[in-house]
Backbone as CSV, one residue per row, in Angstrom:
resi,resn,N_x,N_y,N_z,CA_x,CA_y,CA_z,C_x,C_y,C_z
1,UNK,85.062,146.146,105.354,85.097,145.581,106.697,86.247,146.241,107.483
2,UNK,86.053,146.629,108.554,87.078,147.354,109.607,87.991,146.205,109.882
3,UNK,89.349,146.763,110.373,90.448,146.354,110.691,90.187,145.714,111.806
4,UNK,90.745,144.724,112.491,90.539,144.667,113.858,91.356,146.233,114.369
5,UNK,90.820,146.343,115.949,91.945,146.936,116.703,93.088,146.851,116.867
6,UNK,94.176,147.473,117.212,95.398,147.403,117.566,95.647,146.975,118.939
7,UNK,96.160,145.654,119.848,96.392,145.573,121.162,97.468,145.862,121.538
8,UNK,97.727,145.799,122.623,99.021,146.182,123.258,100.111,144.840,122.939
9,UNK,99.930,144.105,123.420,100.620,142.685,123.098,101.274,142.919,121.371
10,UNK,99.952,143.012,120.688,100.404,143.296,119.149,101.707,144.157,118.737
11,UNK,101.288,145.338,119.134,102.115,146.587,118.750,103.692,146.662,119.724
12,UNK,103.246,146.208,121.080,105.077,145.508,121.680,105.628,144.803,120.580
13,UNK,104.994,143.680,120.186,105.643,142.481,119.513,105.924,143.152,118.113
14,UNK,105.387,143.475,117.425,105.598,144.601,115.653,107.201,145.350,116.612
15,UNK,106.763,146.383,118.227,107.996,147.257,118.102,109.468,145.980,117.875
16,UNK,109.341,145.183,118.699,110.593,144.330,119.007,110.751,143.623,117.821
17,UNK,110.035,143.242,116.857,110.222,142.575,115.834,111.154,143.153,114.769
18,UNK,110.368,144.949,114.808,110.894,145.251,113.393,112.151,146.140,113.895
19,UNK,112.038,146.463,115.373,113.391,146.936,115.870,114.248,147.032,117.000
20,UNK,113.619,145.594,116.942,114.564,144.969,118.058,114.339,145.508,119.604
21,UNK,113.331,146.636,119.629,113.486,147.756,120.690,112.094,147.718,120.939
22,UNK,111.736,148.052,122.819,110.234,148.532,122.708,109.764,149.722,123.028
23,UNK,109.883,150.246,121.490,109.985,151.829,121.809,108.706,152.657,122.300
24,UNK,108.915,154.074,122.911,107.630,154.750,123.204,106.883,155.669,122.133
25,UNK,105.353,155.178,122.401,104.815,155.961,121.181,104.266,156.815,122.007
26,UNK,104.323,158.480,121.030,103.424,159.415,121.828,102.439,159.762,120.712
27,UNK,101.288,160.684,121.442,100.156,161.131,120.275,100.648,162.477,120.488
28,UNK,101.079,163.060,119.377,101.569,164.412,119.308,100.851,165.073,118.698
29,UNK,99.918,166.953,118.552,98.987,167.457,118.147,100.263,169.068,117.566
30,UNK,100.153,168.942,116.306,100.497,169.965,115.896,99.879,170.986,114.436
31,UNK,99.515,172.042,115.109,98.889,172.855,113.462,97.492,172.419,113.577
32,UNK,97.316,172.160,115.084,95.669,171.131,114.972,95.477,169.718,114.205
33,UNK,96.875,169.504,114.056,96.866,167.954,113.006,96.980,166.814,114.194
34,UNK,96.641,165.495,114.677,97.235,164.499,115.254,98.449,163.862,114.793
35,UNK,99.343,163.313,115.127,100.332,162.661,114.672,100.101,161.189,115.768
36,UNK,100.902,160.731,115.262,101.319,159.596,115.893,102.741,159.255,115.963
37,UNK,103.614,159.302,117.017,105.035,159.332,116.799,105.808,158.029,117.785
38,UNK,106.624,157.483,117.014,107.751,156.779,117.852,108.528,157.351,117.752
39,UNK,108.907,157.007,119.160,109.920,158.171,119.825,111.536,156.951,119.749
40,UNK,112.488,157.477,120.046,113.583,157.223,120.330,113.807,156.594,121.579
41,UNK,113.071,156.840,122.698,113.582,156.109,124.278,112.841,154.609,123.711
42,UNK,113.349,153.643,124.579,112.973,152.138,124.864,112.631,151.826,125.770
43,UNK,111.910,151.232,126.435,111.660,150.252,127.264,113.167,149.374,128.188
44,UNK,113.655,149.076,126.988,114.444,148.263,127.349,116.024,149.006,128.216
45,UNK,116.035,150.353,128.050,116.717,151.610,128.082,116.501,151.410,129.945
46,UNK,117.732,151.983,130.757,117.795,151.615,131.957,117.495,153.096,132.582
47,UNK,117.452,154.185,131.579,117.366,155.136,131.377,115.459,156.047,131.474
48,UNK,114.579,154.688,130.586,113.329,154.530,130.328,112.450,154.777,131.468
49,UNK,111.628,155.966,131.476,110.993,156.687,132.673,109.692,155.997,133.455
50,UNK,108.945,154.774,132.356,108.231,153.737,132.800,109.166,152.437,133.039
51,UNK,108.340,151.484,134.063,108.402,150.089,134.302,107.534,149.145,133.386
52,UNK,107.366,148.040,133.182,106.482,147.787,132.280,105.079,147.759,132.339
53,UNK,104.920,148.017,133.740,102.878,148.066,133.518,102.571,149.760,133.517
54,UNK,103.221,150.590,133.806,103.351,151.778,133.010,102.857,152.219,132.015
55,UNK,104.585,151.252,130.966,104.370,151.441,129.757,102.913,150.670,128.970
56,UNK,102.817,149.845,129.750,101.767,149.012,128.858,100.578,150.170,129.075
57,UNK,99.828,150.438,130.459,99.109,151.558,129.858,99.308,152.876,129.574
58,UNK,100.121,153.109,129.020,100.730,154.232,128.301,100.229,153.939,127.082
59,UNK,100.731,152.643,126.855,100.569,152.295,125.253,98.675,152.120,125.041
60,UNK,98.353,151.367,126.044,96.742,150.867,125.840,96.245,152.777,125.715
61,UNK,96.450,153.989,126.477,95.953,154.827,126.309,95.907,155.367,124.586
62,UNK,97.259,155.209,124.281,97.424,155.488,122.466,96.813,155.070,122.302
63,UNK,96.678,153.381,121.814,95.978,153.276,121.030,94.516,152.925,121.271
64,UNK,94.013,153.298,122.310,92.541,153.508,122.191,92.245,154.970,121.407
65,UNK,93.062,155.534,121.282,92.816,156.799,120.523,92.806,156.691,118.935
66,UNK,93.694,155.679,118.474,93.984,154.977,117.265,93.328,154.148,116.680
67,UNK,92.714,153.475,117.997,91.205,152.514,117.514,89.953,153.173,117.365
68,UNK,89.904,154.409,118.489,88.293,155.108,118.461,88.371,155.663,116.835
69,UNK,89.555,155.931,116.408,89.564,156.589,114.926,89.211,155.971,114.229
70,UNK,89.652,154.294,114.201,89.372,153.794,113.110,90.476,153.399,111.938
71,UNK,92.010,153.657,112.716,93.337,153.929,111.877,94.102,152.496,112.796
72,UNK,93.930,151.679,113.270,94.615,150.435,113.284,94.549,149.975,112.204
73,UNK,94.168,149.829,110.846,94.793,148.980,109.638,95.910,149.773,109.343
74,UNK,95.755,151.350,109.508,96.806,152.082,109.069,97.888,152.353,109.673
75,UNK,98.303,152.414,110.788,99.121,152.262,111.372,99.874,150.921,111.469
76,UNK,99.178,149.720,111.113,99.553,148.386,111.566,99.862,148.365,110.047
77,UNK,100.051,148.793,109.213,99.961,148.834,107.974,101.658,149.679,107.686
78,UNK,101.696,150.977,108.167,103.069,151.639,108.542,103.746,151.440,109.090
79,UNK,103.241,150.552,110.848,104.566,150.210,111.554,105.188,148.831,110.525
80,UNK,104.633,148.081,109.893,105.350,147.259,109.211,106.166,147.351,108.059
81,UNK,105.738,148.675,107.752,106.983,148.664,105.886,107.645,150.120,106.208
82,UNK,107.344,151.218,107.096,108.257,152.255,106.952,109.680,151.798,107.562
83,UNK,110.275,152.668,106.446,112.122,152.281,106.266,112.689,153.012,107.376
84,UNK,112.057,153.991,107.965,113.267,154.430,108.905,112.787,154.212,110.294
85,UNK,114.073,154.330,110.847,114.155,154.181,112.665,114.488,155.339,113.496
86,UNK,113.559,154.601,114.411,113.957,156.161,115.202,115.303,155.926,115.772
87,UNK,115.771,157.228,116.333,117.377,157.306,116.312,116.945,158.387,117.328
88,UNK,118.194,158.864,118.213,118.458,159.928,119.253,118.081,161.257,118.340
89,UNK,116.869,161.933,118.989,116.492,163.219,118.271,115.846,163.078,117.169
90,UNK,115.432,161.682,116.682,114.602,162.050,115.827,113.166,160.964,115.449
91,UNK,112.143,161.502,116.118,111.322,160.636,115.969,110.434,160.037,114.708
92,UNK,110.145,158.958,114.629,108.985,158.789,113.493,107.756,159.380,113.158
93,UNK,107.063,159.952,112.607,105.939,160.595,112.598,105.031,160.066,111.417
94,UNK,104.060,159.489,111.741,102.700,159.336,111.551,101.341,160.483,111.340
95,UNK,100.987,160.443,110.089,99.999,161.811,110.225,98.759,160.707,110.500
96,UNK,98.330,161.433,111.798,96.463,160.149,111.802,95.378,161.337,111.305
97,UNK,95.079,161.088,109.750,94.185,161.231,109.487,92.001,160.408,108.796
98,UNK,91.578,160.830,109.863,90.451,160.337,110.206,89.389,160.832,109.493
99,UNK,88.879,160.061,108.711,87.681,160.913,107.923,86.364,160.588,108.089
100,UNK,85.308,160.965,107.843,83.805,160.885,108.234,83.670,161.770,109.461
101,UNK,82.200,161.552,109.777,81.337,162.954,110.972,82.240,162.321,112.180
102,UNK,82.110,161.198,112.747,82.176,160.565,113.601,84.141,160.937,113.908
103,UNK,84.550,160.536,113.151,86.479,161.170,113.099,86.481,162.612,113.395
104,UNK,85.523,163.276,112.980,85.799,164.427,112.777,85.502,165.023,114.625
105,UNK,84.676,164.439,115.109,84.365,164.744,116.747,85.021,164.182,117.652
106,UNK,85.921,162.840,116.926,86.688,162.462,117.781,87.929,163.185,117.770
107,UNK,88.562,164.060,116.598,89.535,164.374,116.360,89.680,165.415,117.217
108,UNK,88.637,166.208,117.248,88.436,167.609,118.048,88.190,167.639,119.631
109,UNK,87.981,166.164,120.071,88.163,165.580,121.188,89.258,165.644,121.823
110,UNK,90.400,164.986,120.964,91.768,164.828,121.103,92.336,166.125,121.198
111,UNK,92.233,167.261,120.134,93.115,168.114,120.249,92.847,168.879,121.180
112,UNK,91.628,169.074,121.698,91.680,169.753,122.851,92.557,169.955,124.547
């Protein structure tokens, strides 16, 4: 049985929970691989280049990319037990790998 999706509400509340912070996630494409990365800036940062309805669809854009895959158990699965934090310069990285026909056209979707 599939995971539910990942919402926006959800994945704010996991960022602030597990670090206090509501950090920015980007979908990063390298080597033709997807990643999935939290980044180091916050939300909460006065510094932070979105306002919050921005960020919120910033975030709803990720993870519709994360849901069309099929990787919200997995990710919701990593943002909860990986040990490290992001810090200035160094982001978290997530490999999203997607398997079956259907991953495989969405993947090639994305990297384009």
């Amino acid at each position: 049985m599939p995971e539910p999706p990942l919402s926006i509400d959800e994945v704010m509340a996991c960022l602030r929970q597990r670090w206090r912070a509501t950090y920015d996630l980007q979908l990063v494409v390298r080597r033709r691989r997807l990643y999935l990365q939290v980044m180091w800036a916050y939300l909460e940062q006065q510094s932070f280049p979105m306002d919050l309805e921005a960020y919120r669809q910033h975030l709803g854009e990720v993870l519709d990319v994360v849901n069309r895959l099929g990787l919200a158990g997995e990710v919701r699965q990593w943002m909860g037990s990986t040990r490290d934090k992001p810090r200035l310069g160094k982001a978290l990285s997530l490999p999203l790998e997607a398997t079956g026909p259907e991953a495989e056209t969405l993947i090639k979707e994305f990297l384009v």
